[in-house]
SETORTI-328003 format. One line per field, with one value per residue (C-alpha): residue number from 0; chain; z, x, y. Coordinates in nm, 4 decimals. Example, Ala and Ser with C-alpha at 12.3 -4.5 7.8 and 13.67 -1.06 7.14 Angstrom:
// residues 2
seq: (0; 1)
mol: (A; A)
w: (0.7800; 0.7140)
u: (1.2300; 1.3670)
v: (-0.4500; -0.1060)
***
This chain:
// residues 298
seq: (0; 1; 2; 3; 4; 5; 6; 7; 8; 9; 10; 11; 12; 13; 14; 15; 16; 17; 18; 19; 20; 21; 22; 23; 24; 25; 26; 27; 28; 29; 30; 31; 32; 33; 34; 35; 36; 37; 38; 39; 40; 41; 42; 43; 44; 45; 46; 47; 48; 49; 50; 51; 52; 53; 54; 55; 56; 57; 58; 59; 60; 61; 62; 63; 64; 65; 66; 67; 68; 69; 70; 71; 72; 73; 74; 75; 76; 77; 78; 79; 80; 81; 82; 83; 84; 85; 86; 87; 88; 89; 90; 91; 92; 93; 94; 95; 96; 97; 98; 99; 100; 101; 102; 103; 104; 105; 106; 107; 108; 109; 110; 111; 112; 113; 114; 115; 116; 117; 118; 119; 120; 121; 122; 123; 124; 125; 126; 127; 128; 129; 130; 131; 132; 133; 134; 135; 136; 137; 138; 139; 140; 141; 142; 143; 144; 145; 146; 147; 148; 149; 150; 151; 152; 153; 154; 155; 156; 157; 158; 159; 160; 161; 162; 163; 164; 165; 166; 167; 168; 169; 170; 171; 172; 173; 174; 175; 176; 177; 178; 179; 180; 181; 182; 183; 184; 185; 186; 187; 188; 189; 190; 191; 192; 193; 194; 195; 196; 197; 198; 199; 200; 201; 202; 203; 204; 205; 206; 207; 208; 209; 210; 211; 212; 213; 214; 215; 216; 217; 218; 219; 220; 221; 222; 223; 224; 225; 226; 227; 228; 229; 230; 231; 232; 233; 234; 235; 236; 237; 238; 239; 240; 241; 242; 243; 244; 245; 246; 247; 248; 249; 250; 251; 252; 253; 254; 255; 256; 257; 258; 259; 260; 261; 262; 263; 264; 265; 266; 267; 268; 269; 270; 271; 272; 273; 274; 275; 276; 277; 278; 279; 280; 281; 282; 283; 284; 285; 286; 287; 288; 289; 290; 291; 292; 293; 294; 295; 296; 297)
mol: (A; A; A; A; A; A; A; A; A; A; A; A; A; A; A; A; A; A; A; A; A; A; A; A; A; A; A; A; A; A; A; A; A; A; A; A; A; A; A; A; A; A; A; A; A; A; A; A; A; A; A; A; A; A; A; A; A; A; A; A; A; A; A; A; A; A; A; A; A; A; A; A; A; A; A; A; A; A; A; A; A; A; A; A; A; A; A; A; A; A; A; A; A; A; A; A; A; A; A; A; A; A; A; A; A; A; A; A; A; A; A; A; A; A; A; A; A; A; A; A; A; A; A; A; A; A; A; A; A; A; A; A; A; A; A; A; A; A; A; A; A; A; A; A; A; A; A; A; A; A; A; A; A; A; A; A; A; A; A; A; A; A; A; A; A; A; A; A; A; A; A; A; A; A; A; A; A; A; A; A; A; A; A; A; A; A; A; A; A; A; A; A; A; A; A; A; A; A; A; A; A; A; A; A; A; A; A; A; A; A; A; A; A; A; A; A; A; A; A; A; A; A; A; A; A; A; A; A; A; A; A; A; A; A; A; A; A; A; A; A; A; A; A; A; A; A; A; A; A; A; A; A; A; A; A; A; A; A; A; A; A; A; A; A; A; A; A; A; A; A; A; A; A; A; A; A; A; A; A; A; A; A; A; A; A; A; A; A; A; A; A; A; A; A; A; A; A; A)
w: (0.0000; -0.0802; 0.2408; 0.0900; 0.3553; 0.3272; -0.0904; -0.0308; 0.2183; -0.0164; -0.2793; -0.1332; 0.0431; -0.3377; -0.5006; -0.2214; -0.2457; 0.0907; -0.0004; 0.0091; 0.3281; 0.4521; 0.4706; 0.3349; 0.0023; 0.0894; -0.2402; -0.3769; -0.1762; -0.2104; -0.1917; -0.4168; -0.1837; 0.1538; 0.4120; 0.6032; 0.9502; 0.7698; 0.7793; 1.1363; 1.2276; 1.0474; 1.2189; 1.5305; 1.5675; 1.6728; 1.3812; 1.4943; 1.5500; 1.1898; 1.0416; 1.2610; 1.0174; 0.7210; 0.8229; 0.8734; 1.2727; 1.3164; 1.3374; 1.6886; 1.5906; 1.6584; 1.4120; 1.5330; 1.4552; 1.1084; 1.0331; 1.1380; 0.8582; 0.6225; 0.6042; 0.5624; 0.2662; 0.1442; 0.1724; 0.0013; 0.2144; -0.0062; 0.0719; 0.3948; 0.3913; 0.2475; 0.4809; 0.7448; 0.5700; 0.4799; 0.8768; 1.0277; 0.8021; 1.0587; 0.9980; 0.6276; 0.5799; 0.8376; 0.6522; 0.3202; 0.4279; 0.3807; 0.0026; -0.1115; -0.5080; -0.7102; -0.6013; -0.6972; -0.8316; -0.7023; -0.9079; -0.8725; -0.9856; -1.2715; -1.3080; -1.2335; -1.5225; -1.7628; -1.7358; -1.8276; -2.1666; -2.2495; -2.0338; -2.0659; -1.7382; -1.5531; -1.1929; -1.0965; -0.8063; -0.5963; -0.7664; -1.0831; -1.1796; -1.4243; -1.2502; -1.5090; -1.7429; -1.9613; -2.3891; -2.4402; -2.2525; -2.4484; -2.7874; -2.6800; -2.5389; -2.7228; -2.4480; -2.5959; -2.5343; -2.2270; -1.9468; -1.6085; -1.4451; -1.7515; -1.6746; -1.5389; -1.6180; -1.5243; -1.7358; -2.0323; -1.9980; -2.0025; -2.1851; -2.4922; -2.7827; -2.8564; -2.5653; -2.7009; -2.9646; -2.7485; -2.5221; -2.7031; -2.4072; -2.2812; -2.0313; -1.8453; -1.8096; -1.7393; -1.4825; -1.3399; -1.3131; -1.1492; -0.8797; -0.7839; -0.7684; -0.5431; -0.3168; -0.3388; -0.2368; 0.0567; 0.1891; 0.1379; 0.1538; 0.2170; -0.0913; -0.2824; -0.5976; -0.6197; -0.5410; -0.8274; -1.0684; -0.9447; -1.0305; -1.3740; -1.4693; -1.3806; -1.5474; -1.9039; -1.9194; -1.8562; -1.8413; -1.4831; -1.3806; -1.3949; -1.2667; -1.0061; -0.8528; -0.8299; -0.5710; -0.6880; -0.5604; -0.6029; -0.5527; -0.8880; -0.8021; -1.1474; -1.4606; -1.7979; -2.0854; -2.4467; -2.6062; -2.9751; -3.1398; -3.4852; -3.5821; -3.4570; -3.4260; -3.0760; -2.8049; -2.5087; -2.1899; -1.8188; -1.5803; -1.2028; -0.9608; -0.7220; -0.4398; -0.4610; -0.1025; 0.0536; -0.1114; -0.0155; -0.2770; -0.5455; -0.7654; -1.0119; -1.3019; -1.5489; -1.8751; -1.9510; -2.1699; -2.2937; -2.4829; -2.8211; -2.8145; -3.0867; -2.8341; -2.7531; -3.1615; -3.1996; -2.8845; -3.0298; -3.3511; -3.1336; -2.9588; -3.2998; -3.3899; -3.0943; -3.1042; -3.4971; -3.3623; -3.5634; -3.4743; -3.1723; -3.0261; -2.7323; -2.7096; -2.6236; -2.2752; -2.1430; -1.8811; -1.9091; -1.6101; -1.6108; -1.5002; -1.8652; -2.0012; -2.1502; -2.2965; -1.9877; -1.9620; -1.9303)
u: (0.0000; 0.1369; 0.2360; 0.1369; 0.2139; 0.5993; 0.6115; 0.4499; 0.7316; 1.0067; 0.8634; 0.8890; 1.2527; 1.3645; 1.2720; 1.5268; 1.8772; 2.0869; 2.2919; 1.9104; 1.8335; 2.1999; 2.3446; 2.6821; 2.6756; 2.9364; 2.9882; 2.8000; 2.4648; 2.2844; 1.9553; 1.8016; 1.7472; 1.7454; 1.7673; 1.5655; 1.7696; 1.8067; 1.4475; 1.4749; 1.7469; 1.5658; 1.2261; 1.3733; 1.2224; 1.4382; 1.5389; 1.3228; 1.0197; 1.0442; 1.1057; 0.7801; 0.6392; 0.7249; 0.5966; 0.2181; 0.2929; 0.1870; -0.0997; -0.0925; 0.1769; 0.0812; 0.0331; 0.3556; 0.5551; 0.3320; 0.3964; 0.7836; 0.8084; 0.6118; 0.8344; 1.1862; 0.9709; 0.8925; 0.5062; 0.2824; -0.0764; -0.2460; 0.0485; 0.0078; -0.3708; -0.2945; -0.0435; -0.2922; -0.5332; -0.2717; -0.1623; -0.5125; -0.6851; -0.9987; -1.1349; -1.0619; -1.1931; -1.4989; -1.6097; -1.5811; -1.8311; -2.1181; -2.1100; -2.0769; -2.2421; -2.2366; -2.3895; -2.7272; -2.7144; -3.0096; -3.2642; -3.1291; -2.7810; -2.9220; -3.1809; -2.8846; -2.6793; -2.9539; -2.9557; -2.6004; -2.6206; -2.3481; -2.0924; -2.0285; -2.0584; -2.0708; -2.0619; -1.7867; -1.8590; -1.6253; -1.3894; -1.3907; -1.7454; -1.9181; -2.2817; -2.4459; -2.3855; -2.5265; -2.6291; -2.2748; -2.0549; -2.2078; -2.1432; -1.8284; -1.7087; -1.9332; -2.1583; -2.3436; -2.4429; -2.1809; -2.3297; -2.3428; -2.0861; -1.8113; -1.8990; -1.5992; -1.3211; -1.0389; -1.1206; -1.2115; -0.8697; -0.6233; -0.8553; -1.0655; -0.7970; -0.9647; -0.8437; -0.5095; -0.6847; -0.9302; -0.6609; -0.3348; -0.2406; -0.2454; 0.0361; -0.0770; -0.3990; -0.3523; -0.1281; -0.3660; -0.6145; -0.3878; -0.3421; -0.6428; -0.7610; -0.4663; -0.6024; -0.9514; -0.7722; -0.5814; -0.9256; -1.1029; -0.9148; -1.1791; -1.3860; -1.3834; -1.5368; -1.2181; -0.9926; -1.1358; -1.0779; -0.7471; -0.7066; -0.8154; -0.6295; -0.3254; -0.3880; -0.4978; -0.2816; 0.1133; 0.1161; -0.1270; 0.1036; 0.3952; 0.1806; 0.0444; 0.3834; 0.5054; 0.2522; 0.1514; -0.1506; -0.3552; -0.6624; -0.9130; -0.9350; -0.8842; -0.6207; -0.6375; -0.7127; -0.7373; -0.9981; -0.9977; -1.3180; -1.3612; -1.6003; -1.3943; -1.0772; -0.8206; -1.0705; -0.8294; -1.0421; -0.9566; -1.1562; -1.3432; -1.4513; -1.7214; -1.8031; -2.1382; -2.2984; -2.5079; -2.3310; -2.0059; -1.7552; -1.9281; -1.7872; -1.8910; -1.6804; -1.7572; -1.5081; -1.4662; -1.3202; -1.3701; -1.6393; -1.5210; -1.1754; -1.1733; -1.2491; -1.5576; -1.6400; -1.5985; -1.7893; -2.1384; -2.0575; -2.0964; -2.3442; -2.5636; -2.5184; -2.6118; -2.9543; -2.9994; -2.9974; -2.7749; -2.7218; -2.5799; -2.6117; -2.7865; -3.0913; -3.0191; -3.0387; -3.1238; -2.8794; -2.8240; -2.7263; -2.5307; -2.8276; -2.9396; -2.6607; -2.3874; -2.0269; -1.7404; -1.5974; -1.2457)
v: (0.0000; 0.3134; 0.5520; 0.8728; 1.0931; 0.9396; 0.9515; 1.3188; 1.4588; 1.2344; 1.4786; 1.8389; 1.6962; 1.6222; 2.0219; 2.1671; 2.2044; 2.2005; 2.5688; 2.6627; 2.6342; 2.7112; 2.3696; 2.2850; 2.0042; 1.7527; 1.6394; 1.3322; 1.2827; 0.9501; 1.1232; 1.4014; 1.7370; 1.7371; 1.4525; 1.3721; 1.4499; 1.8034; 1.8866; 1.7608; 2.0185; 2.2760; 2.2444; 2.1875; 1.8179; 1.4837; 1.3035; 0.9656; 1.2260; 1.3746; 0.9473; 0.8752; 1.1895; 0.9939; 0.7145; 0.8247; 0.8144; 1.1871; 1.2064; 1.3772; 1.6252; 1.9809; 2.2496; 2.4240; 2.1255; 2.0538; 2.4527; 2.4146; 2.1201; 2.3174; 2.6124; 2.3958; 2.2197; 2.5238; 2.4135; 2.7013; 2.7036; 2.4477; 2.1779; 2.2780; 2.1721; 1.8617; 1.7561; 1.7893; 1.5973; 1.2890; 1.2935; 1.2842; 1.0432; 0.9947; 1.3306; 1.3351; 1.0113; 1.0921; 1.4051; 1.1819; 0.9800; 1.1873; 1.1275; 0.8255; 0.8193; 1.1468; 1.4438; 1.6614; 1.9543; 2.1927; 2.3214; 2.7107; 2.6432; 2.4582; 2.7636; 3.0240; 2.7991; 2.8664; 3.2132; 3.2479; 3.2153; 3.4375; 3.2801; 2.8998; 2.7567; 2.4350; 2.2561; 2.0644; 1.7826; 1.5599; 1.3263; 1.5858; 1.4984; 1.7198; 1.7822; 2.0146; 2.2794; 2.5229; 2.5259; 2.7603; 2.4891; 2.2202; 2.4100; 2.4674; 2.1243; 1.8739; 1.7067; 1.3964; 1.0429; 0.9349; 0.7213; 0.9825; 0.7828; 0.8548; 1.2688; 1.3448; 1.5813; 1.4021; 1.0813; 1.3147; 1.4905; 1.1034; 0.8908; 1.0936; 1.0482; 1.3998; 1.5536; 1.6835; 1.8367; 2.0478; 2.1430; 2.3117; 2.3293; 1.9702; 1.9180; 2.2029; 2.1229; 1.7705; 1.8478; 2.0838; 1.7944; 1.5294; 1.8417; 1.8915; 1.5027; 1.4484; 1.7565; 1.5361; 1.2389; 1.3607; 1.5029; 1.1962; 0.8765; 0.6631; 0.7475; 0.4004; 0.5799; 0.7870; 0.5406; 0.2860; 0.6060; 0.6644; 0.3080; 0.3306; 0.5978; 0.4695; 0.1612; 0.3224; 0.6395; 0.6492; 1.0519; 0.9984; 0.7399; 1.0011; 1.2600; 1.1343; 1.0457; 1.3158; 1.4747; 1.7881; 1.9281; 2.2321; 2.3913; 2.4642; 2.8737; 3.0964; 3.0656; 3.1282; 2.7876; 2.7704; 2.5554; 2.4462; 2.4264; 2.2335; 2.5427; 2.8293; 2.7462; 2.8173; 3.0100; 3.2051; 3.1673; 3.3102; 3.1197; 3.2270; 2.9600; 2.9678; 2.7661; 2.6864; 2.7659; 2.5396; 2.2362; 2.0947; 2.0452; 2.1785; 2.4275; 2.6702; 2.7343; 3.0286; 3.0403; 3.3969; 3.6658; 4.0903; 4.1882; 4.2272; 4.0364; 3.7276; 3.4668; 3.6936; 3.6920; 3.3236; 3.2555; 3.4487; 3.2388; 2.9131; 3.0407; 3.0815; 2.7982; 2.5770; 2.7945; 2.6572; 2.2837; 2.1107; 1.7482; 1.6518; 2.0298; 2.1400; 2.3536; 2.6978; 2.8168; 2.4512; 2.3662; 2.0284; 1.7141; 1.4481; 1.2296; 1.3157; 1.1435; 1.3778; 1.3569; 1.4425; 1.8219; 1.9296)
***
């Protein structure tokens, strides 16, 4: 089984040079970055104390001594988070509990997701589950005909051979995925429905494989993607997301850009011609669920 908490510290140990952190380099090292008795001096902690660390054996250590490893890691707040989470399993895994299949979307964010027909918008759920979205996302990202339990982003993003061609941008956005599903996965380890994904991933794509080792995580906040569309060509996108209130781990992601840029030209092209209802499009302004049945979003 792998110790996460151990391959996770192993990872932020291995970005960090000892003349970073003030230590002398005595020549050849047999590890990569810092040793682990040199985060020990650092953060002031016995050298057994920060192995037990390692190990998954903290899960009692205080916040002081969690904050003290943080900074000689370099830890940015996120990492912090998930530290926490991989070291005190029982309340991750207890506050996982309370959803077990995917989630519901409520009838005003699907109302609120119709009403933003100028913006294409959707819900993202636990485990990277797309919950619903609106006519303009579908036009944009080509929704149709997947079972609801293949409506997730993170599948779309390794295993749709059309993927690279909808994201120029590929590597960065499928590292931006593996990110935030490790995030998920440190604040739920007892979810079985993420951990058979997990599974399947690795097994079907080598690029998660090599992601997911190397620990990255990250929370899904704003950026900037590009999106090519067979219609319009390369669309430049920032995106905003909202937590949904009233509904844990639910997240409301807008795609935007300025009125009148190209991206803002091609986007009122799509836009007409989802309303014409050609084949395979969805009707305008009807925001649409995964329950429905409905091609995975990126």
């Amino acid at each position: 089984m792998e110790n996460t908490v151990g391959e996770f510290l192993k990872s932020r140990r291995a970005r960090i040079q000892p003349e970073e952190v003030g230590l002398p380099s005595h020549g050849r090292r047999r590890v990569q970055g810092l040793r682990r008795e040199e985060v020990a001096q650092l953060a002031g902690v016995s050298v057994d104390y920060y192995i037990r660390l390692e190990q998954g054996r903290g899960t009692s250590a205080s916040d002081a001594v969690l904050d003290a490893v943080g900074r000689v890691l370099g830890l940015d707040a996120v990492e912090q988070a998930h530290l926490r989470d991989l070291l005190r399993p029982a309340r991750a895994g207890a506050a996982g509990r309370a959803v077990r299949g995917r989630q519901q979307v409520r009838e005003g964010v699907r109302l609120l997701l119709e009403m933003m027909d100028a913006v294409p918008a959707f819900v993202l759920g636990r485990r990277m589950d797309v919950l619903a979205w609106n006519g303009l996302a579908d036009a944009l990202l080509g929704f149709g005909g997947q079972p609801p339990e293949e409506c997730n982003s993170a599948r779309h993003v390794f295993l749709d051979p059309g993927a690279r061609d909808c994201y120029p941008q590929w590597e960065a956005v499928a590292a931006e995925t593996v990110a935030y599903l490790r995030l998920d996965a440190g604040r739920y380890p007892e979810d079985r429905r993420l951990g058979a994904l997990v599974g399947e991933l690795s097994v079907r794509s080598e690029e998660f494989r090599r992601l997911w080792a190397d620990h990255q995580v990250r929370e899904k906040t704003h950026g900037s993607k590009l999106i090519h569309h067979p219609l319009t060509g390369t669309l430049s996108f920032g995106y905003e997301t909202l937590a949904v209130s009233g509904a844990a781990d639910q997240l409301l992601i807008a795609y935007t850009t300025p009125a009148g840029s190209p991206t803002a030209q091609k986007l009122a092209v799509l836009a007409s011609w989802a309303a014409d209802g050609p084949a395979g499009s969805a009707p305008r302004g009807r925001a649409a669920a995964a329950e429905e049945g409905a091609a995975p979003l990126g």
